[in-house]
MARPALUM-588845 format. One record per residue: residue in three letters; chain; y, z, x of N, C-alpha, C, CB in turn. Coordinates in steps of 0.1 Angstrom, whole numbers, m for minus. Glycine has a CB too. Layout:
BEGIN
R zadren migu   nyy   nzz   nxx  cayy  cazz  caxx   cyy   czz   cxx  cbyy  cbzz  cbxx
R    ALA    A     Y     Z     X     Y     Z     X     Y     Z     X     Y     Z     X
...
//
This chain:
BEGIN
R zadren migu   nyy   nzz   nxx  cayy  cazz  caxx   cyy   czz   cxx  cbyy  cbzz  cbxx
R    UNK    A   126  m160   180   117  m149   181   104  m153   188   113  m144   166
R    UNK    A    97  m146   197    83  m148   203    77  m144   196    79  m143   214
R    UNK    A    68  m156   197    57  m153   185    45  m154   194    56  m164   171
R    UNK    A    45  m159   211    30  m159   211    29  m146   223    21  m176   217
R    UNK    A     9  m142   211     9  m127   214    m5  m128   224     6  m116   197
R    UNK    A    m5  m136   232   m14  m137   241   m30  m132   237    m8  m129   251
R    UNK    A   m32  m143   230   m46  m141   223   m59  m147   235   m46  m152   206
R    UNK    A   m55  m154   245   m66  m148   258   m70  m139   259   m64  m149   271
R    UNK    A   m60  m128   260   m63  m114   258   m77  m111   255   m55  m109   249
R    UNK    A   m81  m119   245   m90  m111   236  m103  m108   245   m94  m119   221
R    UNK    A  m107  m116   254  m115  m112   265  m116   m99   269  m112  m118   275
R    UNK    A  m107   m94   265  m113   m76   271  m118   m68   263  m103   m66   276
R    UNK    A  m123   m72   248  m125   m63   243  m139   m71   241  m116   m56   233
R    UNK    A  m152   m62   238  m168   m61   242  m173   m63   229  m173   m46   249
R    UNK    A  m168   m58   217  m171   m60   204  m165   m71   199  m169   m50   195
R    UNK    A  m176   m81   193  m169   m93   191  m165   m92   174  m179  m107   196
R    UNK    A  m172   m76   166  m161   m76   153  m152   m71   156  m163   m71   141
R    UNK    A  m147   m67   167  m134   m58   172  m130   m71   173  m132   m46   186
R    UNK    A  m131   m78   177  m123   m93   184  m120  m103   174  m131  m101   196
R    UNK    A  m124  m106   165  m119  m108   148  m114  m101   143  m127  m110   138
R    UNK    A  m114   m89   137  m105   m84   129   m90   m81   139  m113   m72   122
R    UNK    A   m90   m82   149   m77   m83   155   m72   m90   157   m73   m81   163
R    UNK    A   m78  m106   157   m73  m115   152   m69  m117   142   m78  m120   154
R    UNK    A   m75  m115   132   m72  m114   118   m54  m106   112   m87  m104   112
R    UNK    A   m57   m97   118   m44   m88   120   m32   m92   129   m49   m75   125
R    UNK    A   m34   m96   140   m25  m104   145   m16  m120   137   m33  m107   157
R    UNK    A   m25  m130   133   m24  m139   125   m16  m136   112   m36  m144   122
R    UNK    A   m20  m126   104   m12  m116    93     4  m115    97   m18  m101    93
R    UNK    A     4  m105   107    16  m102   109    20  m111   117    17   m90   114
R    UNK    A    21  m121   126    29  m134   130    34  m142   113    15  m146   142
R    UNK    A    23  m142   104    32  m148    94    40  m143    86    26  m154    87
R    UNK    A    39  m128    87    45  m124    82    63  m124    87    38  m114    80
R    UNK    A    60  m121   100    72  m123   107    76  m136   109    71  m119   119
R    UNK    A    71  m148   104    75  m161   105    82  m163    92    64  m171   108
R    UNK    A    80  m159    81    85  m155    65    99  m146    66    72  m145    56
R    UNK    A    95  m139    76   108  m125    78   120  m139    88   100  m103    94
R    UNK    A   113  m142    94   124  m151   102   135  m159    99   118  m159   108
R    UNK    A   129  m165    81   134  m176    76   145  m173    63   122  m184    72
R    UNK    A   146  m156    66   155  m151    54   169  m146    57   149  m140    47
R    UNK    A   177  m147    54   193  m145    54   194  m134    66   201  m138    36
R    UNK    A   189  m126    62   189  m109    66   174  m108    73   189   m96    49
R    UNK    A   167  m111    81   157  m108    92   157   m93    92   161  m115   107
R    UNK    A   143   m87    88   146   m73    99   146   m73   113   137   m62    97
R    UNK    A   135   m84   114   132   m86   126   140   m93   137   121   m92   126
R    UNK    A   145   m85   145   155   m97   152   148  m104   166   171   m90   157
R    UNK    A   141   m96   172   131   m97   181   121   m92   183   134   m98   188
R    UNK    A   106   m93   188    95   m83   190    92   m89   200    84   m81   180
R    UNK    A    83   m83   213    80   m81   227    67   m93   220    76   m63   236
R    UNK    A    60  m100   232    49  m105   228    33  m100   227    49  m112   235
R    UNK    A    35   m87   233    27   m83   232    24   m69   222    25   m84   243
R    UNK    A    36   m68   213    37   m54   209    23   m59   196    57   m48   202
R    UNK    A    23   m67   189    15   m69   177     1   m69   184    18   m84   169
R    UNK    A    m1   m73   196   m12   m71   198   m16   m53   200   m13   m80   209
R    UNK    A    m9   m49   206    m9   m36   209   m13   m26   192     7   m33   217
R    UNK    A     1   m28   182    m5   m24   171   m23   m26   164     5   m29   164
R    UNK    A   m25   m36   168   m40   m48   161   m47   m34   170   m45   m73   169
R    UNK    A   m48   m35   188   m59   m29   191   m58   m14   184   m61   m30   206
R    UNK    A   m48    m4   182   m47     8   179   m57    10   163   m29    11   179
R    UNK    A   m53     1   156   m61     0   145   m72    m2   140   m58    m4   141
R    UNK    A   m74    m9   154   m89   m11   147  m101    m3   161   m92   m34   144
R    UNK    A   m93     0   170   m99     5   183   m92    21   186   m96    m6   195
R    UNK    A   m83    20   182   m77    38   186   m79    47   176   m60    39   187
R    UNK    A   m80    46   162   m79    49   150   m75    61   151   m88    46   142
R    UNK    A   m80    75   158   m78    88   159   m63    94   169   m93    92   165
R    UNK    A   m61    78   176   m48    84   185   m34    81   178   m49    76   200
R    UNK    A   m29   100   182   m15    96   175    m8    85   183    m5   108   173
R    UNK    A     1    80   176    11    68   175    26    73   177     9    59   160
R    UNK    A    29    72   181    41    76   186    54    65   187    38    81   199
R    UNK    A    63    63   180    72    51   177    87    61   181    71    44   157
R    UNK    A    95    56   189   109    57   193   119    51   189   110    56   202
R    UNK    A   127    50   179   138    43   167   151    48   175   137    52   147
R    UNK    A   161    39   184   173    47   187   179    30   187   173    59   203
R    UNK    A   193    31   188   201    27   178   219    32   179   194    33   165
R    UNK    A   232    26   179   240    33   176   248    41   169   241    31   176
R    UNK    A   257    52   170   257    57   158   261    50   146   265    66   159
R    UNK    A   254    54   134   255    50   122   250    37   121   267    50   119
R    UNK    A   243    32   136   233    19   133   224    17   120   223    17   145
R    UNK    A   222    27   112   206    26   104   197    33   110   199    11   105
R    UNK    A   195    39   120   184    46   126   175    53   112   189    57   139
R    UNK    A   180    64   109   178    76    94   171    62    84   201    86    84
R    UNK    A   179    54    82   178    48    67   159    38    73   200    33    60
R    UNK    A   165    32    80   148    24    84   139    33    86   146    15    97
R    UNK    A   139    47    92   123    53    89   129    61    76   115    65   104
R    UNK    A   134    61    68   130    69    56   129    57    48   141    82    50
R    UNK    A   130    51    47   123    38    40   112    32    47   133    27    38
R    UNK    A   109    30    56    89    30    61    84    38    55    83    34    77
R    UNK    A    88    54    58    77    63    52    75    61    35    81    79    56
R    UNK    A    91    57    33    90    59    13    75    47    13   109    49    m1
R    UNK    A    79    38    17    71    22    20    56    31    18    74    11    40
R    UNK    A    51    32    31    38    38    35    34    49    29    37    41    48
R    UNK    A    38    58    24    31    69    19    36    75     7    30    77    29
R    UNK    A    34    72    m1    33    75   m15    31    87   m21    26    68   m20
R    UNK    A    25    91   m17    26   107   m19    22   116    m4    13   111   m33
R    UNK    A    27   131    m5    30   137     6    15   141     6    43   150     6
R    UNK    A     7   137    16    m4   137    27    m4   145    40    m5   126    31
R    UNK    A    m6   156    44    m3   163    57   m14   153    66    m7   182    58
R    UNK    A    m8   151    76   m13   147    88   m12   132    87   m26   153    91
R    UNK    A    m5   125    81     0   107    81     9   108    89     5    97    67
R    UNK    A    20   116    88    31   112    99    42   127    99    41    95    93
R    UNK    A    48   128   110    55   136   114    66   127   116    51   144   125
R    UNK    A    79   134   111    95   128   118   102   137   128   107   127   106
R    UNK    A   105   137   141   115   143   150   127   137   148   112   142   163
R    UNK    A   142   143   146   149   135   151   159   141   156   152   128   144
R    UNK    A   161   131   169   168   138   181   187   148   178   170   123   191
R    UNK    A   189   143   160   204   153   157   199   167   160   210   153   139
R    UNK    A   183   167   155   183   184   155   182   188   170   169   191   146
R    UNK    A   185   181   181   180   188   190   194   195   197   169   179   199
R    UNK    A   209   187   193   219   190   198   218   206   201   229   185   190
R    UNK    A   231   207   215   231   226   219   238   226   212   235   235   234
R    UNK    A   239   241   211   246   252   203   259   245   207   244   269   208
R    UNK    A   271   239   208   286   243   206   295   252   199   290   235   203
R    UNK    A   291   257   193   298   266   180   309   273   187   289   279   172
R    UNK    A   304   280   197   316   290   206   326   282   208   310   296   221
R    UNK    A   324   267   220   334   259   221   341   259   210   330   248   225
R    UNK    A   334   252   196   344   246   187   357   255   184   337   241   174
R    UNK    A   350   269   180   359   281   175   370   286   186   348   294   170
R    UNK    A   360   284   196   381   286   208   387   279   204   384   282   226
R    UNK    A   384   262   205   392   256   206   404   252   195   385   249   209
R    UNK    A   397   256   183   402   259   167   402   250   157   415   263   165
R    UNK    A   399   238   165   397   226   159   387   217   164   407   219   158
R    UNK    A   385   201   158   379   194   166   388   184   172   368   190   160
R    UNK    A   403   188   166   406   175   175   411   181   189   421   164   168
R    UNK    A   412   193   186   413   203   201   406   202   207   413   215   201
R    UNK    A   394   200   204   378   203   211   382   190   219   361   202   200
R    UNK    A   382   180   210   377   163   219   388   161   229   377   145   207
R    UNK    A   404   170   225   413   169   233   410   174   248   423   175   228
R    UNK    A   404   182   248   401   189   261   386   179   273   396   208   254
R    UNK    A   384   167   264   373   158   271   359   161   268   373   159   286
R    UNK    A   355   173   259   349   175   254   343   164   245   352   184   251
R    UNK    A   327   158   246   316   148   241   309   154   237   308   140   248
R    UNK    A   305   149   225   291   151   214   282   136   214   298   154   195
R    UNK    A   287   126   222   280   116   225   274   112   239   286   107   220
R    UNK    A   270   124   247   267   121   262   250   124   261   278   132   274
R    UNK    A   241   119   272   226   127   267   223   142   271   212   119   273
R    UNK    A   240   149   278   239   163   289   240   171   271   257   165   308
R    UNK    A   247   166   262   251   177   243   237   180   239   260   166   226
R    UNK    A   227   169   241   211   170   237   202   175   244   205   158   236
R    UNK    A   193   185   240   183   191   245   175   181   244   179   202   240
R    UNK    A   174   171   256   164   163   256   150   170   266   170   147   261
R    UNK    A   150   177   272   138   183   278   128   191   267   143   193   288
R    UNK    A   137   202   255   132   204   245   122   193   239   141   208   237
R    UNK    A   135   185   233   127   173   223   115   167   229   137   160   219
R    UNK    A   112   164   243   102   156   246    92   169   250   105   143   258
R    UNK    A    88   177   257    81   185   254    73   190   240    87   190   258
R    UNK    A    86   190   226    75   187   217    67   174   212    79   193   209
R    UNK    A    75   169   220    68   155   213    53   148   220    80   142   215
R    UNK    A    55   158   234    43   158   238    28   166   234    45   161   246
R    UNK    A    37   178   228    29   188   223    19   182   206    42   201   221
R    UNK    A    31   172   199    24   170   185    16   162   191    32   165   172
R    UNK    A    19   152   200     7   142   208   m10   147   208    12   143   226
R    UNK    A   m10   161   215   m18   167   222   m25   175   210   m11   174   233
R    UNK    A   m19   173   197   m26   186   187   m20   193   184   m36   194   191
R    UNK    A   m10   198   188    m3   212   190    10   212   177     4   212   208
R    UNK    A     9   221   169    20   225   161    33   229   169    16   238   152
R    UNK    A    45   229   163    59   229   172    69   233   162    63   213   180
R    UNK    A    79   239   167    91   247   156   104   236   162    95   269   160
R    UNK    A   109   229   150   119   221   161   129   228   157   121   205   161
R    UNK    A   142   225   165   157   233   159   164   223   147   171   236   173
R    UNK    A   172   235   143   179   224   130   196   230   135   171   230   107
R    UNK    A   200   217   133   215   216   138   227   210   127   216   206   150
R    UNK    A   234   226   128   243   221   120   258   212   122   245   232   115
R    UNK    A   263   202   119   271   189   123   284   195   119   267   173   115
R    UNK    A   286   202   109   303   210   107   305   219   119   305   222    92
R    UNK    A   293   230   121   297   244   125   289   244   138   293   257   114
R    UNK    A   282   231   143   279   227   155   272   239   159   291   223   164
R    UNK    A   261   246   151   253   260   153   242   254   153   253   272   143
R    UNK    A   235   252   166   221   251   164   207   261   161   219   244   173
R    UNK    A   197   260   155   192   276   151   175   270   155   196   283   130
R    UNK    A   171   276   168   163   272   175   149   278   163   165   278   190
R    UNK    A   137   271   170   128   272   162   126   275   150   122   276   166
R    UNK    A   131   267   142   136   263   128   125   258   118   146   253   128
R    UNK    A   124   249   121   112   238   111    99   237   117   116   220   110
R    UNK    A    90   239   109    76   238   112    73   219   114    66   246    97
R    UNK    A    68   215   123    66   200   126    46   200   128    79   195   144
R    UNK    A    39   193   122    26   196   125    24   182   132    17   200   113
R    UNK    A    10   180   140     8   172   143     0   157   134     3   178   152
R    UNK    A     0   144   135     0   138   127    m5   123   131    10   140   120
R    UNK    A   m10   116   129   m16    97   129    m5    93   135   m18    87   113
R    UNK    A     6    91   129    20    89   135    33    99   136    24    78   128
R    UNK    A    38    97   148    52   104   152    59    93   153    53   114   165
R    UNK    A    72    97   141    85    86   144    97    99   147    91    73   126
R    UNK    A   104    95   157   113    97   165   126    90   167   107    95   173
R    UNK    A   136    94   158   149    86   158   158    90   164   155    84   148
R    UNK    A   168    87   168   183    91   174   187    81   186   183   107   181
R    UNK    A   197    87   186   207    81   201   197    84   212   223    92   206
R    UNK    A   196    92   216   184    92   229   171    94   227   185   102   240
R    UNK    A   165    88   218   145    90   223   143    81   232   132    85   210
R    UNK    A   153    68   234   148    57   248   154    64   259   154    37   248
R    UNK    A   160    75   259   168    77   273   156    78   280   179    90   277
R    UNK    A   161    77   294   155    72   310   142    87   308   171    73   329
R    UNK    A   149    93   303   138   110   305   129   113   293   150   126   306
R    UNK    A   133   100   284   119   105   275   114    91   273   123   114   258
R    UNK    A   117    80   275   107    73   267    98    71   269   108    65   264
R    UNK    A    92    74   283    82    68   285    67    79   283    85    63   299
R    UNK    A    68    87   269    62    88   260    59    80   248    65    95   260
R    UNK    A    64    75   247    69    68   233    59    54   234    88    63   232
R    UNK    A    48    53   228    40    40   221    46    28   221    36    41   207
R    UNK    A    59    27   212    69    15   206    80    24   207    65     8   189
R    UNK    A    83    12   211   102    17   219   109     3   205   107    10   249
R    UNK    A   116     9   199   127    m1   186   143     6   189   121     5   163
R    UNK    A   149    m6   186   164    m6   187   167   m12   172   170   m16   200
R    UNK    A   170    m3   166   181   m11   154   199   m14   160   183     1   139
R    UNK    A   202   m32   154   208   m33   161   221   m36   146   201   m42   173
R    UNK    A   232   m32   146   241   m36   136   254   m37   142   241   m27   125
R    UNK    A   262   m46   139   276   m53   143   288   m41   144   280   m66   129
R    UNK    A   296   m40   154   304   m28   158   313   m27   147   312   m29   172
R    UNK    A   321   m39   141   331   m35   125   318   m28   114   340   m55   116
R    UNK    A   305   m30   113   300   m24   105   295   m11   104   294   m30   104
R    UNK    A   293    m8   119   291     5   125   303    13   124   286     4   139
R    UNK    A   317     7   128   326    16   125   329    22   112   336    12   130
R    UNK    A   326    14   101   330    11    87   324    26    84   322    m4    79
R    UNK    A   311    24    88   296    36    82   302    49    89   274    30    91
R    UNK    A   304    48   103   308    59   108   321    69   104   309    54   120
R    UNK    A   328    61   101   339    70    98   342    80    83   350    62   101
R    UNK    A   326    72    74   326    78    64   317    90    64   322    71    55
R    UNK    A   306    89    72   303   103    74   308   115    82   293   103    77
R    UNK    A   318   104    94   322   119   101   335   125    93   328   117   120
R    UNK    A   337   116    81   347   125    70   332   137    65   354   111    52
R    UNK    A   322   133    61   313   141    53   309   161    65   295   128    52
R    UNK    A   316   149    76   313   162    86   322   171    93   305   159    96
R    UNK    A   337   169    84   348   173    86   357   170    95   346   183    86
R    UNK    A   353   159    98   361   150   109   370   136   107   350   146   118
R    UNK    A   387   141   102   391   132   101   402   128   106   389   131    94
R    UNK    A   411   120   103   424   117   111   424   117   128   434   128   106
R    UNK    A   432   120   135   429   118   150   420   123   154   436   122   158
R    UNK    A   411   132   149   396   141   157   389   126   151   386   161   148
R    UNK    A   389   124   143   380   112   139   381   100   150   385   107   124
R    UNK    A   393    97   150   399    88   158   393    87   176   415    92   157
R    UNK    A   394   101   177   395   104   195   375   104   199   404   126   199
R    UNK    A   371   109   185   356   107   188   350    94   185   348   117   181
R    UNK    A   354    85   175   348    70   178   349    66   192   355    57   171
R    UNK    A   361    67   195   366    60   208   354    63   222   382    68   212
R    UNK    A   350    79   221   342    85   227   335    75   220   340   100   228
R    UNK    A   327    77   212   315    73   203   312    56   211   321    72   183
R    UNK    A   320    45   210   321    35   215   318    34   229   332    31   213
R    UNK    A   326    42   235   322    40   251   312    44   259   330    44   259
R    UNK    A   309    56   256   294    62   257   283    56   254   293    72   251
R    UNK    A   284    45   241   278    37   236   269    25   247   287    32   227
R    UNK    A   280    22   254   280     8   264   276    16   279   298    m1   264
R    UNK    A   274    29   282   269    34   290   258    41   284   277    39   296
R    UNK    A   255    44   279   238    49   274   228    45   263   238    63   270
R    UNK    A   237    38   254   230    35   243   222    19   243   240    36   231
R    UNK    A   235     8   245   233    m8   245   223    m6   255   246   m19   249
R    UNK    A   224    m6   270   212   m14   275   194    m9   278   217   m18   288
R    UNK    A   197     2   258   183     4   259   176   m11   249   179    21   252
R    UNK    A   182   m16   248   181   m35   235   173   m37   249   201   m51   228
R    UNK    A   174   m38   259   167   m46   270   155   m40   269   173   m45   287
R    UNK    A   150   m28   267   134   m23   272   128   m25   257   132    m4   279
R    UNK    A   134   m27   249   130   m22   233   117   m30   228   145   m27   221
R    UNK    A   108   m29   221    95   m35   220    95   m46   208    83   m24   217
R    UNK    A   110   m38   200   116   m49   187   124   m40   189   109   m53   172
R    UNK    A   135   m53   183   146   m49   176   149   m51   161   156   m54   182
R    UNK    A   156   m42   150   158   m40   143   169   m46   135   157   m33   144
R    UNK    A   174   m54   126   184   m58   118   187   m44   113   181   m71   106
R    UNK    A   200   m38   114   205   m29   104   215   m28    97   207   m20   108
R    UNK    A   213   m44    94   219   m52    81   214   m51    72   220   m64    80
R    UNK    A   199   m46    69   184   m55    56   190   m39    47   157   m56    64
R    UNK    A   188   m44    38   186   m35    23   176   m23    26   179   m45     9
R    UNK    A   180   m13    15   168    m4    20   155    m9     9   173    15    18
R    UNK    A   157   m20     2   144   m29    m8   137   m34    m1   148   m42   m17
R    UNK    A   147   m39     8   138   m52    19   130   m44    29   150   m65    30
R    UNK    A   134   m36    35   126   m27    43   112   m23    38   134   m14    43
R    UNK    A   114   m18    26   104   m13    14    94   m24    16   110   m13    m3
R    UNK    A   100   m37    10    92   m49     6    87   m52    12    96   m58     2
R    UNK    A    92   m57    27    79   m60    40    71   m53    45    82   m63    52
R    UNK    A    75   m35    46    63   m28    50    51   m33    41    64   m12    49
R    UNK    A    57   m33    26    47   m31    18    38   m42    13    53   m25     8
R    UNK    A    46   m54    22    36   m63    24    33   m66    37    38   m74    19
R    UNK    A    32   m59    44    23   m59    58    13   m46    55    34   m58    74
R    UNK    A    12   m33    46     1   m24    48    m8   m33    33     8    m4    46
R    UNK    A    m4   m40    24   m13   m51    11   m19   m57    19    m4   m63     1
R    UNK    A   m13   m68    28   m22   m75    36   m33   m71    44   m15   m80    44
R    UNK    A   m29   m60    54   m40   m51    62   m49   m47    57   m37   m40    66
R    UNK    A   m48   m43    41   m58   m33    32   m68   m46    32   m52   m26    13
R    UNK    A   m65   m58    30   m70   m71    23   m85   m73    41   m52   m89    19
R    UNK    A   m82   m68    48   m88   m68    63   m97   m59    62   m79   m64    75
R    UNK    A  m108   m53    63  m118   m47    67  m118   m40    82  m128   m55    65
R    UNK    A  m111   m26    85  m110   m29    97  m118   m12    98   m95   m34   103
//
């Protein structure tokens, strides 16, 4: 793991209590991550060198700018389970305006019509039909609002249903907020990330990913050969859009760790922070 966060750096900033307490915060979280390093199960599997610094200045120098975090991942990597355990972590009771969640399932198109010609889904996937490509996702929607909660702006996102493949546009009220987390298969695609603050990959082992996967696409009425014909999709599509976003990623994610351990380190990296004056 890189641990050095280029503390020359600190030359650019003019306040010399800005320039301690980001120190202070940097030193925190390097040990914390040096503690995370030395345990069975790491969440951390890697972080950029400069991402901790980046967090330090936002905190103690951005304070009013939203934060914008991008969580993508393979299917059934963990994506869902690691930010709903940060937020359990961080916010303790429901607070409007601490954080907004997008996630990129709701943004899938409508298929419904397809599915119901086809009469099934193993019909559907028979005909070459993908639910894992980034052309199934309204990704122009999704980043547009994600620009919009950026900017201030309230947004209706769609909510998509995974049986009956009906998506039902401007659905959920999403408000703007301190932080936006952003999960799915494509928040790093080539066409949105470069909105995104922190770009994260959770990363989990393919027999473990299959294991997880094939229990929910039972939950989503998908089983026996439809099951079968869409991992296969699921897998290869994987290695063309998903894997070589691990290369740009700011950290990557163990989506091995418990959802305790998750808990436990946020909740000793926001103890520590509180212990900082910032």
């Amino acid at each position: 793991m890189a641990l050095d966060f280029g503390m020359s750096t600190y030359d650019y900033y003019s306040s010399r209590r800005d320039m301690e307490v980001i120190a202070k915060i940097v030193d925190t979280l390097k040990e914390i991550l040096e503690e995370d390093s030395k345990q069975p199960q790491p969440l951390f599997l890697k972080i950029s060198d400069n991402l901790i610094m980046k967090i330090a200045r936002m905190a103690v120098q951005e304070r009013k700018k939203t934060f914008l975090i991008g969580i993508t991942g393979e299917s059934a990597s963990g994506k869902t389970v690691f930010v709903d355990n940060t937020i359990k972590a961080c916010v303790k009771r429901e607070n409007q305006g601490i954080y907004t969640v997008i996630r990129c399932d709701d943004y899938y198109k409508d298929t419904s019509k397809e599915l119901k010609e086809a009469g099934s889904y193993e019909a559907l996937f028979k005909t070459g039909f993908s639910f894992d490509t980034p052309d199934v996702v309204d990704l122009e929607l999704m980043k547009r609002h994600l620009i919009d909660l950026k900017s201030g702006k309230d947004i209706y996102s769609p909510l998509y249903d995974f049986v009956t493949c009906e998506s039902k546009l401007d659905s959920v009220l999403k408000k703007p907020a301190r932080v936006i987390l952003t999960e799915g298969l494509y928040v790093l695609n080539e066409n949105v990330r470069d909105v995104m603050d922190v770009k994260v990959y959770v990363f989990t082992p393919l027999e473990v990913l299959k294991d997880r996967w094939y229990r929910r696409a039972e939950s989503r009425g998908k089983t026996g050969e439809a099951a079968d014909l869409q991992f296969a999709d699921v897998n290869k599509t994987a290695q063309q859009y998903i894997r070589p976003t691990y290369q740009i990623a700011d950290a990557v994610i163990n989506g091995l760790v418990s959802q305790e351990y998750i808990q436990e380190i946020t909740n000793k990296i926001l103890e520590k922070l509180r212990e900082i004056e910032i």
